[in-house]
N, C-alpha and C positions, 0 to 999 in steps of 0.2 A: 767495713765492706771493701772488696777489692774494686780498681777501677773495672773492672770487665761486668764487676755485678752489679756496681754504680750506674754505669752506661744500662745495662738494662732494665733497673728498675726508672730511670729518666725518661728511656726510649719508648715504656710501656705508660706512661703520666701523658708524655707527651702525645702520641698518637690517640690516647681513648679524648683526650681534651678537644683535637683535633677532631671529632668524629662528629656527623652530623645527625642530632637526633631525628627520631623518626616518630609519628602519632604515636598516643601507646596503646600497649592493648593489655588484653587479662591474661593474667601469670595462667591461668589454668588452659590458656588455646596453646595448642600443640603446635609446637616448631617443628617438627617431625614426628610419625607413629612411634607412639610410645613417650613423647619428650614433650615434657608442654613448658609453659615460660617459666615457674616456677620450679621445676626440675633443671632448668639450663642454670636459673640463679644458686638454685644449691650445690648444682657442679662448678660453677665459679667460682663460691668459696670456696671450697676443698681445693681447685688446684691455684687461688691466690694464697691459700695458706701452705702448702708446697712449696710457692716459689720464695717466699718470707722465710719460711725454715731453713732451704739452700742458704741465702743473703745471711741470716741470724749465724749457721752454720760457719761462714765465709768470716766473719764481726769476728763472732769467738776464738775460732782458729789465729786470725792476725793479733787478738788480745793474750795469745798463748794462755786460751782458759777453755778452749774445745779441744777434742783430736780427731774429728773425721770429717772432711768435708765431698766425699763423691756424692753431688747432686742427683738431683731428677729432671732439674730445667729441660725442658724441652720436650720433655715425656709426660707433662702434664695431663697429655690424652689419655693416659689409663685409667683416668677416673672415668674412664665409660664402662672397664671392666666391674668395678665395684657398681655401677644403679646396675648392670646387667645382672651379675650374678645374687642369688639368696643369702642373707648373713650370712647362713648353714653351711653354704659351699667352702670346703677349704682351699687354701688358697696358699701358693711355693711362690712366692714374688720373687720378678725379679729386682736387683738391689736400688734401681731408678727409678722404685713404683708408689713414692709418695705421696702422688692427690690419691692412688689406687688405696692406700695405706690409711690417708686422712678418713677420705670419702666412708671408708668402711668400718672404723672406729668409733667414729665421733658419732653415729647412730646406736652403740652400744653405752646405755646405761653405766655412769662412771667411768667411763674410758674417758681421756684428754689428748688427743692425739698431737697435740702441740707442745703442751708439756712433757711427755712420755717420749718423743723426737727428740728432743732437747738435751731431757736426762741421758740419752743414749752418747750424744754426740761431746756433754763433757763426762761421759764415763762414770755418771755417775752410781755410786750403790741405791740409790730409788729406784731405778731404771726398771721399770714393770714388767720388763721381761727380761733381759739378760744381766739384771743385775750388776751394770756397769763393766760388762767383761767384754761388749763388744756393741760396736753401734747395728742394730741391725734393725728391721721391720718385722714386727711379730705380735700377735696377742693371741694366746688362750685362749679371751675370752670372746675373741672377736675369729676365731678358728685361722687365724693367719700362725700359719708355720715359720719359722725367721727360720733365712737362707742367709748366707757368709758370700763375699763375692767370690770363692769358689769356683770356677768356669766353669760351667754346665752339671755341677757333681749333685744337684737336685734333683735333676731330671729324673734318673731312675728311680729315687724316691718317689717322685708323683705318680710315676708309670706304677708303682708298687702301692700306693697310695688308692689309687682306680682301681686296680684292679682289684684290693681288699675289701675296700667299701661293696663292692658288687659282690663279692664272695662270702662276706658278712651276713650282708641281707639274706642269700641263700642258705647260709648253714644257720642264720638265728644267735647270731653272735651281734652283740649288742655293744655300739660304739658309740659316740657323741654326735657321728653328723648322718643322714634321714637315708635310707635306701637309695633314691632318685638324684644324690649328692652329686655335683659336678666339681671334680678336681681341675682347678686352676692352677697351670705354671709357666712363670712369664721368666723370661731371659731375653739375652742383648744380639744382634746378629750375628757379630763375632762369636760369641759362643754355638751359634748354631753350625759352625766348623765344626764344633770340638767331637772327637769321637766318641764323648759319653753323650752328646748330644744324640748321635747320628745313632747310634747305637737304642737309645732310650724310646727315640719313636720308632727306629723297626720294632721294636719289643711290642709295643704299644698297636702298630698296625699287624706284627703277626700274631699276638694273642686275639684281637680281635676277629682276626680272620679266621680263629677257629668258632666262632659264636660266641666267646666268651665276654662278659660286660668288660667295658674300658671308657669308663666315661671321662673323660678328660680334655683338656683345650690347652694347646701349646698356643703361648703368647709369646713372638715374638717380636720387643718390642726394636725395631731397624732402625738408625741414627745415622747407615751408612758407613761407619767409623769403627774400628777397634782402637782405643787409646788413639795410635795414629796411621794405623795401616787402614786402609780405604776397602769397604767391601763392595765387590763389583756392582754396578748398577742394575737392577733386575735379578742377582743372584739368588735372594732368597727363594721367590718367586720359582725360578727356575729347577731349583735342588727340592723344593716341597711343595711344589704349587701341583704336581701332578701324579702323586705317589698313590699306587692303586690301596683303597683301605683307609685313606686318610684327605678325608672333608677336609675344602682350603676355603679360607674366608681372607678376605684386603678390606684394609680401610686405612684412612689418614688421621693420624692423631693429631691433626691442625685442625680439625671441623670437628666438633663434636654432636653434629647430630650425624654425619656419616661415620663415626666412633661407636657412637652407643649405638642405632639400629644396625649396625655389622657384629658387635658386640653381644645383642640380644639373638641375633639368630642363629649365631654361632652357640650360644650357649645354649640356645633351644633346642639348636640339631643334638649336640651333645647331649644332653637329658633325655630327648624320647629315644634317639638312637641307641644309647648306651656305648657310644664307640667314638674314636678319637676325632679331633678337626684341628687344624692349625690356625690361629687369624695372624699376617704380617700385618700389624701394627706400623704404620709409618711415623717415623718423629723426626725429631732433628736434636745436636747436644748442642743444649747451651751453657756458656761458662767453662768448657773445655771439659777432658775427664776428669778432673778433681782439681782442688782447690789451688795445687801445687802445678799445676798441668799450664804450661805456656802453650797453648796451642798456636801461638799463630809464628813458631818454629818448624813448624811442618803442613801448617794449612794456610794457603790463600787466603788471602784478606777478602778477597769476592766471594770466596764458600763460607766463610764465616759470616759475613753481611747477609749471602741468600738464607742462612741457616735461620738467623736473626728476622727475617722480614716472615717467616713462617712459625714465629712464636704462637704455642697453642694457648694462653692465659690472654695475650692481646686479641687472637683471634673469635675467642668465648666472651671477651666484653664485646666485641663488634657485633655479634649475634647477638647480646643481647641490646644493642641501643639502636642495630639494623633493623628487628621486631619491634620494635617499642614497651619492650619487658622494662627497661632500663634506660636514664638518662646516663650522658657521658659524666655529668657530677654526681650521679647515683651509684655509677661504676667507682669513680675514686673513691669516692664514701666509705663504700664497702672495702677498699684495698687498701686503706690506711686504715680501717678501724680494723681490720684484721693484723697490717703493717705492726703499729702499736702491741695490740695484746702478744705477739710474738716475740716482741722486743723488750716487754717486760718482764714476760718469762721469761728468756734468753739470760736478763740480769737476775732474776732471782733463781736460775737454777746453777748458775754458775757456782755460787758458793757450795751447791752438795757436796757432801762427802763422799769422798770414794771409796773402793776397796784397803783395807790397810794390811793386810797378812796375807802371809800365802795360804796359810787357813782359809780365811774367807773366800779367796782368789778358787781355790777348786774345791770347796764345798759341793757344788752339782757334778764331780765327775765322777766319782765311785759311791753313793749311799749304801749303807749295810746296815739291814737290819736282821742279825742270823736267827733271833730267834722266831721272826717270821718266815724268815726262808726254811727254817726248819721245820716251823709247824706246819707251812705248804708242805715239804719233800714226806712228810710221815704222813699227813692227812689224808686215809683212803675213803674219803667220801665221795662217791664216783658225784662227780659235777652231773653228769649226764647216763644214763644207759648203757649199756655196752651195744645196742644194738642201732644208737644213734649213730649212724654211720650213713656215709652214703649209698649202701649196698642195700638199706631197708629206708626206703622213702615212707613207707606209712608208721614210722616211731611215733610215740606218744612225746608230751612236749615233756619237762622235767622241769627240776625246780635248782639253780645253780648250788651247789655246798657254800657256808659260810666262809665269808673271806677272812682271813688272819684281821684281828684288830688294827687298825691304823693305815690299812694298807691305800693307797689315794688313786688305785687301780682297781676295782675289786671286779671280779670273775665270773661272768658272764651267765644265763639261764638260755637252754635251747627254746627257741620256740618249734610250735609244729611245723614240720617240713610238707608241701607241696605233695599230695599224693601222685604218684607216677600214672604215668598214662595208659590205659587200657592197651592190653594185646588186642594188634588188629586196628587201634585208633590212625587216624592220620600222623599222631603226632610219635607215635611209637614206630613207624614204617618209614617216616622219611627224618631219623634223626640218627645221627652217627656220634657216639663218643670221642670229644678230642683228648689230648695229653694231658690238660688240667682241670676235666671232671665234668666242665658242662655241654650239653649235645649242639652239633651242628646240624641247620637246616642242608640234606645232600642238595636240594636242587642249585641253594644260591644260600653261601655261607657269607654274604655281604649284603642280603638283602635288609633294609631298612626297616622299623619299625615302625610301622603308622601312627601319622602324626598326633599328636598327643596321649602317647603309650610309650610302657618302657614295659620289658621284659624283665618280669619280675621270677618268675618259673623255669627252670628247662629239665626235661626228661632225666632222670637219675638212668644212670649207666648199668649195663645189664652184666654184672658180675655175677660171680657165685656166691652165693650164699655166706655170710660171716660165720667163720669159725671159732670154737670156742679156746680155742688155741695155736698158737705156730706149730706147724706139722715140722718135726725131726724129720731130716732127709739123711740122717743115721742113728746108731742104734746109741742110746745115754751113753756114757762115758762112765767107767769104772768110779768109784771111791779112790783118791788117790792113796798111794802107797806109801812104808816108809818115807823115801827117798824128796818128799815136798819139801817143799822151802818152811822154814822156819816159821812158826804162827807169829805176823807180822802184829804192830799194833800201831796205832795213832799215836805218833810223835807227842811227848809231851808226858809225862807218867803223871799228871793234875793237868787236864784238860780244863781253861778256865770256863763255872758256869755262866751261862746266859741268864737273862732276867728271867725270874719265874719259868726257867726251865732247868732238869735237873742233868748235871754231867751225865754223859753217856760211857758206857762203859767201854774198855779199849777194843777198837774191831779185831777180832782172831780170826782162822782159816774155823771152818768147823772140821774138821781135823786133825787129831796130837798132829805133830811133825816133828821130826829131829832138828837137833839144833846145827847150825852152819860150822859153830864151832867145835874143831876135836876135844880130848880128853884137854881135862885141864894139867897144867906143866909146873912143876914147879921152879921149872927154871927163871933166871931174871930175865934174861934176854927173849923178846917178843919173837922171837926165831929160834924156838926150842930145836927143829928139825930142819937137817935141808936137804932131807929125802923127800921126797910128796910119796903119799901113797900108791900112787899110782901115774906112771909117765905123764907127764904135762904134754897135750897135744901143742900143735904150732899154729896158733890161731892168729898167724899176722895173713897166712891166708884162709876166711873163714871158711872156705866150701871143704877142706879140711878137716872139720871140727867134727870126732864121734859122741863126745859126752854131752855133746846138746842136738842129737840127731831126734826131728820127731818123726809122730807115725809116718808122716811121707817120707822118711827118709831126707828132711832139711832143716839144717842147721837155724836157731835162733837167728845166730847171726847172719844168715844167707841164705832163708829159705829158697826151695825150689820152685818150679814155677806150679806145679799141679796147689801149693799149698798158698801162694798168697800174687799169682797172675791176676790180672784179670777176667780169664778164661779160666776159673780153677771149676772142678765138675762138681758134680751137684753132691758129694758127699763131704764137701768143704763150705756148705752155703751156710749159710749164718743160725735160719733157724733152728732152736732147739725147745727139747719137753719146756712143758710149762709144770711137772712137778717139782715138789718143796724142794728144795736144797740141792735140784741138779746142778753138777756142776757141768759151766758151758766153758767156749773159747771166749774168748775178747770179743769177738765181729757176731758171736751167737748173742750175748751179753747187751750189747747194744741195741741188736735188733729186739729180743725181747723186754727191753726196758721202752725201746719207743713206742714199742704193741700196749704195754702195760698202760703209757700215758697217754696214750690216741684213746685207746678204751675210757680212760678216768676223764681225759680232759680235754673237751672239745674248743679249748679253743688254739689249740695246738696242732703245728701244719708242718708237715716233713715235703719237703722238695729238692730240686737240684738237675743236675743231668744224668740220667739215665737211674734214678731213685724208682721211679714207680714201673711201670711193666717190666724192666729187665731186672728191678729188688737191688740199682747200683751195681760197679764193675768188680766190686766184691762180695755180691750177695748179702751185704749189712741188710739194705731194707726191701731184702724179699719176700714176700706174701704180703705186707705190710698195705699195699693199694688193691688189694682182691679184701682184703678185712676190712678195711675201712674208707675205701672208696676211693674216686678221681681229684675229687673236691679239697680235698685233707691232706692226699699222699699224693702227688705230681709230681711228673717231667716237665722240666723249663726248656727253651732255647739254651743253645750252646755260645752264650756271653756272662762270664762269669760278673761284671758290672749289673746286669739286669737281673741275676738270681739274689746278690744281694742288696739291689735296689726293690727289688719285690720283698725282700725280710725287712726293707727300714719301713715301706710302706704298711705291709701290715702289720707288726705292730705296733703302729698309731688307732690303726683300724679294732684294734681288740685282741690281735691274736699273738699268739707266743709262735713266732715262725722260727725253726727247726732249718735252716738253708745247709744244701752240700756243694763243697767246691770238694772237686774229682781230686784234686790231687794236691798237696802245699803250693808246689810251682806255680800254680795257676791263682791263687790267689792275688800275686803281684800285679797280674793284670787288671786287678780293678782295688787294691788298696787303698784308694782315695775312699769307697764308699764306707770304709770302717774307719780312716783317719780323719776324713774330711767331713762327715756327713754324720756315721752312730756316733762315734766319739765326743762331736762337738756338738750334738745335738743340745744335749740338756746343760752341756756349760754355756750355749749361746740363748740358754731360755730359761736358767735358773733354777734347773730339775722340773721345768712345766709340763716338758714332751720332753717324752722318753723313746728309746727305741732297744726296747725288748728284745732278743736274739739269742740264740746258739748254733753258730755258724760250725754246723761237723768238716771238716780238713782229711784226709787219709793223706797220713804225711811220713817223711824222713826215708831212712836210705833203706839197703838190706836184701833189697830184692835181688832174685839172681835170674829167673826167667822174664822177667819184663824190667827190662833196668833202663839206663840212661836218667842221665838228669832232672829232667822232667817230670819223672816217675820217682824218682828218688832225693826230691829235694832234702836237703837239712837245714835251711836256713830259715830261724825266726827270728830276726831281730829286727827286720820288720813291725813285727807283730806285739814286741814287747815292749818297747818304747812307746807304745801309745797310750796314754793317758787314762786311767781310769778301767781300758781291757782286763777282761778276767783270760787268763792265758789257763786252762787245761790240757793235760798230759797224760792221760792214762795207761799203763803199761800192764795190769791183772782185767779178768772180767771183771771180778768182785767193786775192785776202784771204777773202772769204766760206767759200770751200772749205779753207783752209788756217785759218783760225778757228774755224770749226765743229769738225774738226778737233780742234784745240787744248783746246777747250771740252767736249767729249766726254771726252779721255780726262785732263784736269783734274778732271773730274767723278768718272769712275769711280777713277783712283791717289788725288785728295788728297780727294774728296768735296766739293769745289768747286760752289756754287749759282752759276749761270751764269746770265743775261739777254743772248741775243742779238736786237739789234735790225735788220732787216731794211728797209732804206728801202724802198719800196713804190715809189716815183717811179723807182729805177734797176732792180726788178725784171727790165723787159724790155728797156731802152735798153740799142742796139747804138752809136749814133755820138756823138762828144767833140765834132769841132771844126763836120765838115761830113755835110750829109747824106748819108748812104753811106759814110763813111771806116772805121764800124764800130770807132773805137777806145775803144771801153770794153769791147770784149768780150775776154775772158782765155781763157787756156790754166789750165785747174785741174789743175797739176802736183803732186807731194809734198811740196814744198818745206814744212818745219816752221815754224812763228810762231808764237815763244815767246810766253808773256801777257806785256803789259805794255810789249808795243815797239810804235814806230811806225814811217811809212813816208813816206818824205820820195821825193820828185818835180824832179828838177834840181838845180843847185848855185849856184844862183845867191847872190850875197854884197851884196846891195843891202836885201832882202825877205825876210823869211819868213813867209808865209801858213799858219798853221794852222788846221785845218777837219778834217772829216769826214763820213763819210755823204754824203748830197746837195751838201754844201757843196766836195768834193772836186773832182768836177767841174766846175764853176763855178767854183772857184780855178784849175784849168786854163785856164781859156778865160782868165781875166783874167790868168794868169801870160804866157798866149800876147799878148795885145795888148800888155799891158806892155811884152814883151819887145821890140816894134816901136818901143818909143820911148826903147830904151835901160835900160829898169829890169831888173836882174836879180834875179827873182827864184828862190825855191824855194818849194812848197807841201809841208808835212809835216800827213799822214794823219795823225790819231793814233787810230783803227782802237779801243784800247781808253778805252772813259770811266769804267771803275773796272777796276783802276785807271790812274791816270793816266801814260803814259809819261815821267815828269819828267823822265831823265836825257837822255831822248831831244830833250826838247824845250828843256832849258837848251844842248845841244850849237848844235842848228840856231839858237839865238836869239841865242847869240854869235856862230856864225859869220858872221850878217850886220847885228845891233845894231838890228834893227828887226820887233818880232813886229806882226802883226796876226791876231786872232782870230776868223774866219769863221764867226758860229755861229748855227746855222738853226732854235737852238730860243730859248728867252724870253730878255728881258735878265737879269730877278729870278730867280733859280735856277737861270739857265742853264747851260750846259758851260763859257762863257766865262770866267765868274766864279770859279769852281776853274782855270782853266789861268795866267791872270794872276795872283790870288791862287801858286798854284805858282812862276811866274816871280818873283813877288817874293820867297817864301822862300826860295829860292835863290840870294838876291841877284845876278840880272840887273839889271844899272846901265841898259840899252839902253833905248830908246822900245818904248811897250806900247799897242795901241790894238784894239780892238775893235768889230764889228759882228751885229749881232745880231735876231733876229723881234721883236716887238713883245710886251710884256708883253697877250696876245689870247687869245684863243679864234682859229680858224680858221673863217670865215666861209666859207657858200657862195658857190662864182661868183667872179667876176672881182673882188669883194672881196677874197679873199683874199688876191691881188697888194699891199695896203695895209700888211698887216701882218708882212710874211714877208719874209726875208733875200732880197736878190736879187743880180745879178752889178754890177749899175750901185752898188749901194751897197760894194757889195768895191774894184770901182775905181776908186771916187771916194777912198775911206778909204785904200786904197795911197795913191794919188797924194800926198794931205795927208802922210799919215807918210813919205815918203819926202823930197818938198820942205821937211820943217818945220813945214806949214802945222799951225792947230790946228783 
């Protein structure tokens, strides 16, 4: 034990020794409404056992046989939050909420909250929830969520957390904790600077201010301190103490009967109201920020002493020997027989074993099980109705489809929905639809619900009637002609089978097609011709380009603005026929696949900014919130942290949430909640909680009427480097529909955080080679795409062009001139960028000894650089060459052309690599 923790366990013997008993009395008389002496005694264990885990904590560390020592001293008052709230409630602690942690476990059958601390803190592999990979506070079975100290990056999780549970009970999606569930999430003052903080309760008071449920309690627990910066005195107080929408509750974590009766009523209000409250928590730190923390290099030795004189463990034995619940040797009694058993454990968990491989080490970041995900992505057993939607409040309930075998998630049954309210009722006259489905009272959309009631019901939204199909806003699209791409197929010519499931056969267009490659040559040299057949346009500037003009008259590579703006008119909108084998665009493709699974699968929620009444700034999901309601299909606020902090929360809540970030660019602005938060969710809990996801993107360059950077990001590497991320790329409808897809019910069997990226530039492009030929438009059939395979285009043994996304097509066209001159090549998709189809791409790189790397995003961090990298550990011996965007930002205008991957620079880089040339 260090001397700082010495002095306080001394300081705390000494003073209860000191204390003058008092007559006694019966544990069952209440010290406070609600608190009687026997409730004061079992909250005193819990936070003596707290303060012994720090000290134990403190022991280990100095014996160099623990690794984490950031206390809770001082914070001991949050065990008022555990007797307040129900087991049921879950709960985003924050990471100083150990008696909050004890208190709440050690009423769980089989939990040992002593041991289970311990294991965390020497890292060990028992460790009941995170499996020795991080010391954090969590159980399962105790409904506590483990948070990382992170600075505030939970927050929008719990605000996504509230708001699911409420939206759950509504749609009859069935989750682990009770309709009337209060979401608890505590953090430190300092954190509540943070602008994921500040951010997460606007979310939180502006969802509620449209009526919508938000039951949730921000615990702020104040110390006054960040590490060592000082937060002003009254600050908290003053930044949330008066925020219209958001109930403020104060109490002192040194008293614990002003803790717990602030505690209770705070959580009271929450539950009947259904709408947020804040409680500032007052505390003090003791033992400094962590174990390694000198504080008394930047803190006064009189604020440390005041700190010290306001110990809440010393101040809960006084209360109890002030009552006469407890003698001051009754109090020791109990703090060494807890002392001891902590010190025991301490020594016998020291020996666990830890993680030994890096096997074991990310076992919970990526689980795959494909032939479950497969037998999801094929199973058309509608879960639900098609007419269970929000648009028909009187559906009959349903019975959910069988879950894939093994699956530890299984798929939820509707219940019956709340009949809507009479034309003419009260309740029909004075409610107005908001952005996310449920009605506001017009007169007073903050008014309160009477107490001891929670709104369980609100009026379903007065849409039109569900259709039995996405209405075409143009006429089908022809059968493509000669001139289509090459019938592509699934990398791989022996697809390996799955268990008990049988290979699939290779995906084709339905379509013959010509091959990319010309007549065959007899010549030896890969450069039979060095005529093309036809002049090589100058595609170093794309708006230039005639052989890839589509019906709007714009370029693949540089569409114009009527075809892929935000503003494009309503015969470029997404949806399209729902008969057999239409073939759609890419942005029709999508939308009709989300139609498809909102129909099948209710527990699947599409949202974003500007997703539901405007159908998104590209028309992807239009009609999609008039088919299937408010409730399902919603507009978020415009903070891209809260839309998908609202996808971590719900799915924990049940549901497979569908989130859209408007544009690649915009995702940076809240990366932490995919790095910090989905990603490390189930490696910080051992694959316990998962967080389900497919985050849609409309990403990369290309544009020519709505350009700038912002709009035309290409930068993932972000996104790739994160641990366990499934990275999607789709570039055809057919892949898009068949990916999506994939990615959905990855998400919902293995809990799979998904990033699909959506090129923007082939949104609406119908033609490949010539204007009118229409060959980029697909048939989005059921054909399954496994994660993790690619899709190769010809077979040619000269060339292998790999690319993706935007680049896909433009390897076409150059695979097609090529081929006029003798080169045969083949272009392989590779459709996923995390991860990377290796196998697929070591296959296609032997078969013709010459990769080139088509890649449309930066040189520095690009896709490029991980697929050659790959090729070399694989030991491919072949030539490896690369072409790539410009380490840039994306300029407006016909700048843009300087910087960005084009078709002239792919066929000038074949040509070298195929000649020799360097």
């Amino acid at each position: 034990m260090t001397d700082a923790g010495r002095e306080l366990d001394q300081r705390f013997r000494c003073e209860v020794a000191l204390a003058t008993p008092e007559p006694p009395s019966a544990e069952r008389e209440f010290l406070a409404p609600e608190l009687t002496g026997a409730d004061c005694l079992d909250l005193f264990d819990a936070q003596a056992t707290s303060r012994h885990l720090d000290l134990a904590a403190r022991r280990l560390g100095a014996a160099k046989r623990g690794f984490y020592s950031i206390g809770s001293s001082g914070h001991e008052g949050n065990v008022a939050l555990a007797f307040a709230l129900r087991d049921t409630d879950p709960v985003l602690p924050h990471y100083r909420s150990g008696a909050l942690y004890v208190q709440r476990t050690r009423g769980v059958p089989g939990l040992n909250p002593i041991r289970d601390v311990l294991l965390g803190v020497v890292a060990a592999a028992a460790d009941p929830i995170s499996g020795g990979r991080h010391k954090v506070f969590g159980s399962k079975r105790a409904h506590i969520i483990p948070q990382t100290s992170t600075i505030a990056s939970q927050l929008p999780r719990a605000v996504g957390l509230a708001f699911a549970v409420d939206r759950a009970a509504r749609l009859g999606i069935t989750n682990e904790w009770p309709s009337d569930a209060v979401v608890l999430c505590g953090f430190g003052d300092a954190s509540a600077n943070h602008s994921t903080a500040v951010g997460a309760v606007n979310t939180a008071t502006h969802t509620a201010r449209q009526g919508i449920g938000m039951p949730i309690l921000f615990v702020c627990e104040d110390n006054g301190i960040g590490i060592s910066v000082p937060t002003p005195p009254g600050w908290i107080e003053d930044a949330y103490g008066n925020r219209t929408g958001l109930q403020y509750f104060e109490a002192d974590g040194g008293d614990l009967r002003d803790a717990v009766t602030t505690a209770i009523a705070a959580t009271r209000w929450v539950r009947t109201r259904r709408a947020p409250a804040f409680l500032r928590l007052r505390t003090v730190r003791l033992l400094g920020h962590a174990g390694s923390d000198m504080e008394s290099a930047y803190r006064r030795s009189t604020d440390i002493a005041a700190d010290l004189g306001r110990d809440p463990v010393l101040a809960t034995a006084r209360l109890l020997i002030a009552a006469g619940v407890a003698t001051p040797p009754g109090v020791l009694a109990r703090y060494d027989a807890i002392a001891r058993e902590v010190a025991d454990t301490a020594e016998t968990v020291s020996y666990e074993a830890t993680l030994g491989s890096a096997i074991e080490v990310i076992a919970p970041l990526a689980p795959s099980r494909p032939e479950f995900v497969r037998a999801d992505v094929l199973d058309t057993t509608p879960m639900a109705s098609a007419a269970a939607s929000e648009v028909d409040a009187a559906s009959e309930p349903t019975t959910a489809r069988p879950s894939a075998p093994g699956l530890n998630t299984p798929r939820a049954a509707w219940d019956t929905k709340p009949a809507a309210p009479q034309a003419g009722s009260d309740a029909a006259s004075k409610t107005t639809t908001t952005n996310m489905g449920d009605s506001v009272p017009l007169t007073n959309a903050d008014a309160p619900a009477a107490a001891g009631t929670k709104k369980t019901t609100h009026p379903t939204e007065a849409e039109a009637p569900p259709q039995s199909a996405i209405t075409q806003d143009e006429t089908a699209a022809p059968a493509t002609d000669p001139t289509t791409p090459p019938a592509p197929t699934t990398a791989g010519t022996t697809p390996p089978t799955e268990a008990g499931v049988p290979a699939q056969p290779a995906i084709t267009n339905k379509k013959a097609a010509a091959p990319i490659t010309g007549p065959s040559t007899t010549s030896s040299s890969p450069i039979a011709s060095t005529k093309p057949s036809a002049p090589l346009a100058d595609y170093s500037t794309p708006t230039t380009s005639t052989a890839a003009r589509t019906k709007t008259g714009a370029s693949v590579a540089d569409p114009d603005a009527s075809s892929t703006s935000p503003t494009a008119s309503a015969k470029n909108a997404a949806p399209a026929t729902d008969s057999a084998g239409a073939p759609r665009t890419l942005a029709q493709a999508i939308n009709h696949t989300l139609a498809l699974m909102l129909e099948h699968s209710p527990d699947l929620l599409v949202f974003g900014e500007d997703v539901g009444r405007k159908g998104g700034v590209y028309g992807v999901t239009k009609t999609l919130r008039r088919r299937f309601g408010a409730r399902r299909v919603f507009d978020t606020l415009l903070d891209e942290q809260s839309v998908l902090g609202t996808a971590l929360g719900a799915g924990l809540a049940g549901f497979v949430p569908v989130p859209e970030i408007q544009y690649l660019a915009y995702v940076h602005n809240a990366a932490d909640q995919l790095r910090g938060e989905a990603a490390t969710l189930s490696f910080f809990s051992a694959g316990q909680y998962r967080n389900p996801m497919v985050v849609r993107i409309a990403g990369y360059a290309y544009q020519k009427g709505f350009g700038g950077h912002f709009h035309n990001d290409n930068s993932v590497a972000a996104l790739r480097d994160i641990p366990g991320l499934v990275v999607a790329s789709p570039a055809r409808a057919d892949d898009a529909a068949a990916m999506l897809r994939t990615c959905v019910s990855a998400a919902r069997v293995d809990g799979r955080v998904c990033v699909f990226l959506e090129p923007i530039a082939l949104y609406h492009t119908r033609d490949l080679h010539e204007d009118g030929d229409e060959g980029w438009l697909a048939a989005t059939d059921t054909e399954h795409v496994e994660l993790g395979r690619a899709r190769v285009y010809g077979a040619g043994t000269d060339l292998t062009i790999v690319s993706f996304a935007n680049g896909v097509p433009m390897s076409l066209r150059v695979a097609q001139r090529l081929s006029a001159r003798g080169v045969r090549v083949r272009v392989l998709d590779l459709r996923w960028l995390a991860p990377l189809p290796i196998d697929d791409l070591r296959e296609h790189a032997e078969a013709t000894g010459r990769v080139l790397v088509a890649d449309e995003t930066r040189r520095s961090g690009g896709v490029s650089e991980a697929v050659c990298t790959a090729m070399i550990d694989t030991g491919f011996a072949g030539r490896i060459a690369r072409v790539t965007s410009a380490d840039s930002f994306v300029p407006l205008g016909p700048a843009a052309t300087a910087v960005l991957l084009n078709e002239t620079m792919i066929e000038e880089a074949a040509l070298r690599l195929v000649s020799g040339a360097r």
